[in-house]
C-alpha positions in Angstrom: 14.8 5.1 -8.1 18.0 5.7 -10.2 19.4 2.9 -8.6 16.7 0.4 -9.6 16.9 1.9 -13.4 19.4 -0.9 -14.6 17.4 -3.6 -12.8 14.3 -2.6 -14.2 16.0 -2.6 -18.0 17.4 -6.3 -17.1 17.1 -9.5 -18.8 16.4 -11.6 -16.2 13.1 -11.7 -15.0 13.6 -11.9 -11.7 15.5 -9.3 -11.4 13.2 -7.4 -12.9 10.2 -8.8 -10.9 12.4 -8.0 -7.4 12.9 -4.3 -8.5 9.3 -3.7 -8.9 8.5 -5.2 -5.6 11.3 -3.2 -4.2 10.0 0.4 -6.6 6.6 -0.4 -5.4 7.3 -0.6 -1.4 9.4 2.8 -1.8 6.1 4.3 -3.6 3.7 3.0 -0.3 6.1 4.4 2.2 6.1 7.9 -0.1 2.6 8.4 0.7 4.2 9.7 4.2 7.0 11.0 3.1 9.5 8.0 3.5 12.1 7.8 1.7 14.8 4.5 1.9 18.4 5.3 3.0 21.4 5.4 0.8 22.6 2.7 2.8 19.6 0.0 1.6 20.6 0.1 -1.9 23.6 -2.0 -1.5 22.2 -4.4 0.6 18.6 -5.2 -1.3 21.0 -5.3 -4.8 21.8 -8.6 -3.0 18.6 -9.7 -3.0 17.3 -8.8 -6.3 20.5 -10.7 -8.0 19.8 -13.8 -6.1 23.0 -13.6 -3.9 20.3 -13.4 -0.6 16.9 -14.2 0.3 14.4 -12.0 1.2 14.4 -12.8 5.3 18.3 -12.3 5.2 17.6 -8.8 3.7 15.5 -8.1 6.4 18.1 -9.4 9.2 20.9 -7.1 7.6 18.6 -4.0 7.9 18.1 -4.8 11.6 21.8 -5.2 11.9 22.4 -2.4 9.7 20.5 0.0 12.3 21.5 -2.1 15.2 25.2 -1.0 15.2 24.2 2.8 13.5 22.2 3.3 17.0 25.3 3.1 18.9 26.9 6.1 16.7 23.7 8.3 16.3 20.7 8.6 17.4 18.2 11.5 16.1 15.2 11.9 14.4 16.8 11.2 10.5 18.0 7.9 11.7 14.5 6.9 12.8 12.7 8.4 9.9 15.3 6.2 7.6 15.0 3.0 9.8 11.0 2.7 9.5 11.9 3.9 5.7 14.2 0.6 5.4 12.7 -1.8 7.9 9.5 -1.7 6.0 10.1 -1.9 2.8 11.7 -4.7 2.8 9.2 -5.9 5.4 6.7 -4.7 2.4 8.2 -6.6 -0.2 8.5 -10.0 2.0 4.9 -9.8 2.4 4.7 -9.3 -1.4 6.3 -12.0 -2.2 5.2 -14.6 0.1 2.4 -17.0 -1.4 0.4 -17.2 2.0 -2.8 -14.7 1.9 -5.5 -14.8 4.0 -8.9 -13.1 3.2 -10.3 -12.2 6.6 -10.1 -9.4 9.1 -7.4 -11.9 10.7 -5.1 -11.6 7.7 -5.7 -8.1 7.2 -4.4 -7.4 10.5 -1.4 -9.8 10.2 -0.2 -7.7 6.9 -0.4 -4.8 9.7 1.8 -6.5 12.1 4.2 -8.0 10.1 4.2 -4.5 8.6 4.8 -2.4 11.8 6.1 -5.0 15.0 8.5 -3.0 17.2 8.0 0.4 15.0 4.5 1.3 15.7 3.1 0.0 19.5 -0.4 -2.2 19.0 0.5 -3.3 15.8 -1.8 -5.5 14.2 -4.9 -4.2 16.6 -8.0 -2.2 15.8 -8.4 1.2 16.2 -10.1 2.4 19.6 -9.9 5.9 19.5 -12.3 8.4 16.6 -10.9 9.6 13.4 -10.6 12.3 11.1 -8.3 13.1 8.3 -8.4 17.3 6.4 -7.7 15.7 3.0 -5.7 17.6 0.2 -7.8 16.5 -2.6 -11.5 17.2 -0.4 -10.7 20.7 -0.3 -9.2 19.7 3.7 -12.8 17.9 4.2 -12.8 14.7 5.8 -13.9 11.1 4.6 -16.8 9.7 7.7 -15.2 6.8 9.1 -16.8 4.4 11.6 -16.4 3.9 15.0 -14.1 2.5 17.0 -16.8 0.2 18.0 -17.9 -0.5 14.6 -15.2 -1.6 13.1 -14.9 -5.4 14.0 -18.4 -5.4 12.5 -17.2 -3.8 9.4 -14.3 -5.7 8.9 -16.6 -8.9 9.0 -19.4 -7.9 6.9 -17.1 -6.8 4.4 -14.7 -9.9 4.1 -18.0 -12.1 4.8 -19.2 -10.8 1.4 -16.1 -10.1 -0.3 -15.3 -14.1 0.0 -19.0 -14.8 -1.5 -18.0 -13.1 -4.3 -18.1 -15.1 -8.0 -15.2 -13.2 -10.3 -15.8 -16.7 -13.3 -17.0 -14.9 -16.4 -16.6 -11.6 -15.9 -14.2 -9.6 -17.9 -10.8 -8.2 -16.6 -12.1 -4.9 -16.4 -15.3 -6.0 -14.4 -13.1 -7.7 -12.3 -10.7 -4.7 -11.7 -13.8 -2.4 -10.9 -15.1 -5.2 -8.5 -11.4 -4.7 -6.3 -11.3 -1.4 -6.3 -14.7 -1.6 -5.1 -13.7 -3.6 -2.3 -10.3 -1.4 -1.4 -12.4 1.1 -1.1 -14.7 0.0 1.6 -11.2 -1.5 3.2 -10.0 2.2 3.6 -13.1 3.3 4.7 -13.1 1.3 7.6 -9.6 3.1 8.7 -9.3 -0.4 10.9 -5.9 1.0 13.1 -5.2 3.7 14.9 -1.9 4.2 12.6 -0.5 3.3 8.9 -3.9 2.8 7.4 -3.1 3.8 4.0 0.1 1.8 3.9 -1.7 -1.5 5.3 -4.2 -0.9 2.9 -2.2 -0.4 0.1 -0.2 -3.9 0.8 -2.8 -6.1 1.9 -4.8 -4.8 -1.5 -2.0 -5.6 -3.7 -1.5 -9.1 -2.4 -5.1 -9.6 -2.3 -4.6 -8.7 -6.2 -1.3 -10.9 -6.7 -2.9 -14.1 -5.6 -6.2 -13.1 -7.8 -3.8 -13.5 -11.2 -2.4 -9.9 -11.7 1.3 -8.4 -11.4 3.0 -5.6 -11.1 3.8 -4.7 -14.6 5.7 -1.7 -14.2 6.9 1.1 -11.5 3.4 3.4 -11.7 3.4 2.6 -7.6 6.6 4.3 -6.9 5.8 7.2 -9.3 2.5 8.0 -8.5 1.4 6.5 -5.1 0.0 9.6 -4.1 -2.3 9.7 -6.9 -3.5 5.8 -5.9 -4.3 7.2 -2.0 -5.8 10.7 -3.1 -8.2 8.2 -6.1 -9.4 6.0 -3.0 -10.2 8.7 -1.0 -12.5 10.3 -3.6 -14.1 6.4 -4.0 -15.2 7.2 -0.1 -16.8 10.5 -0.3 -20.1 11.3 -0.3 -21.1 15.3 -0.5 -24.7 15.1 -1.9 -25.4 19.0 -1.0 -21.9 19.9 -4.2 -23.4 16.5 -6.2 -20.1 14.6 -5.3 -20.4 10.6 -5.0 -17.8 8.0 -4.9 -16.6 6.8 -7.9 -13.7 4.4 -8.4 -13.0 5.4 -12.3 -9.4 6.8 -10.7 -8.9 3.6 -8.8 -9.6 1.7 -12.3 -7.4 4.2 -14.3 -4.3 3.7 -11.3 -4.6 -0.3 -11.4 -5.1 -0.4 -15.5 -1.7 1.3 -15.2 -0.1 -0.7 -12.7 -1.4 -4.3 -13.6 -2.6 -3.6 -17.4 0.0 -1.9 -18.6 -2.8 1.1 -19.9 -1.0 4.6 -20.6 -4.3 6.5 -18.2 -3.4 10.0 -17.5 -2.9 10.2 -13.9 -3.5 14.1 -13.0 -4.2 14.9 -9.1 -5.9 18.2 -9.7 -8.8 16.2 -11.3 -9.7 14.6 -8.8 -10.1 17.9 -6.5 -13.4 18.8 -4.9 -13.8 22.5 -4.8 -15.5 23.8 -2.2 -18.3 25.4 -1.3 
């Protein structure tokens, strides 16, 4: 992140727009413990100062790992080639003005996300799911079916698209999203990257709705934004815990707002029984 510092502080816009984009795809890919080479800081400075375009970026990378194959190959190199490959696949899709709100574009974000790095990119789930999560006290969130989840996917984007955001305040309209992510993640649609889909296809979702990234909360506290959706998803009626989305709201009125919320993991734990 040091290296992003002086873009961050620029005076071009831009610039300053591109770094984000860039912090904010190194804070999704933190939430499994990705972290971008050394090597990708020279060639995505190219692209923030407007010497290259996003797609070239994306073709050095490949080139970039294409020749480092032929020296090495281990399990660093492959770790720090998904790492590379997409977050600048990330901030392409973050940039682009084309969205889609349907289970079709959700699962494009997917592809474009993870083609030749994760097989069956871009299709649903078929097998069950179950994830011991850190901040349920290694309880799981219930997610649907395999055979449930086309039917999920349509409800949700069926009502999602009916919905009338004129008149209601920027606040409302924040709790509305995260209402909506929520359910998204719920769903869990593919077998693999969920939270990282998830987290892209929201954010664009939210660019094209009138927001932006206003600052680098992504990068520094992604693992906050996954551990508040989970807690919007679980239900334990027996210990009076329900979903609630005020740690979603407090993330986003950080990241889009500008708010100063306290982000503290440990409040969002559910103790057990």
């Amino acid at each position: 992140m040091k290296y992003l510092n002086n873009y961050l502080k620029s005076n071009h816009p831009s610039e300053i727009k591109k770094a984000l984009y860039w912090a904010t795809a190194f804070g999704i890919q933190s939430v499994v413990s990705l972290k971008p080479s050394e090597d990708l800081f020279p060639i995505i400075s190219q692209h923030i100062e407007g010497k290259e375009d996003i797609d070239t970026i994306i073709d050095m990378v490949k080139q970039h790992y294409h020749e480092k194959h032929k020296q090495i190959n281990d399990y660093n190199v492959h770790s720090e080639e998904e790492a590379d490959k997409v977050s600048a696949r990330i901030v392409r899709i973050l940039m682009d003005s084309d969205f889609e709100l349907s289970p079709r574009g959700f699962s494009s974000v997917h592809h474009k996300m993870f083609s030749k790095i994760y097989h069956h990119s871009g299709e649903l789930r078929v097998k069950p799911l179950s994830k011991k999560e850190w901040v349920l006290n290694k309880a799981t969130v219930i997610y649907p079916s395999s055979d449930m989840i086309e039917d999920y996917l349509d409800y949700l984007f069926a009502s999602e698209r009916n919905v009338n955001y004129s008149g209601l305040s920027t606040h409302h309209k924040l709790r509305h999203y995260c209402e909506f992510i929520a359910k998204l993640f719920m769903i869990n649609a593919f077998q693999f990257a969920n939270s990282r889909a998830a987290f892209v296809y929201s954010l664009k979702y939210l660019l094209q709705s009138g927001f932006e990234i206003k600052n680098d909360t992504f990068y520094r506290e992604a693992w906050y934004f996954r551990n508040a959706i989970i807690r919007a998803c679980y239900t334990n009626m027996h210990q009076g815990v329900y979903p609630t989305t005020e740690y979603m709201e407090m993330f986003l009125g950080n990241l889009l707002l500008n708010e100063s919320n306290d982000l503290r993991n440990h409040r969002m734990v559910v103790k057990g029984e």
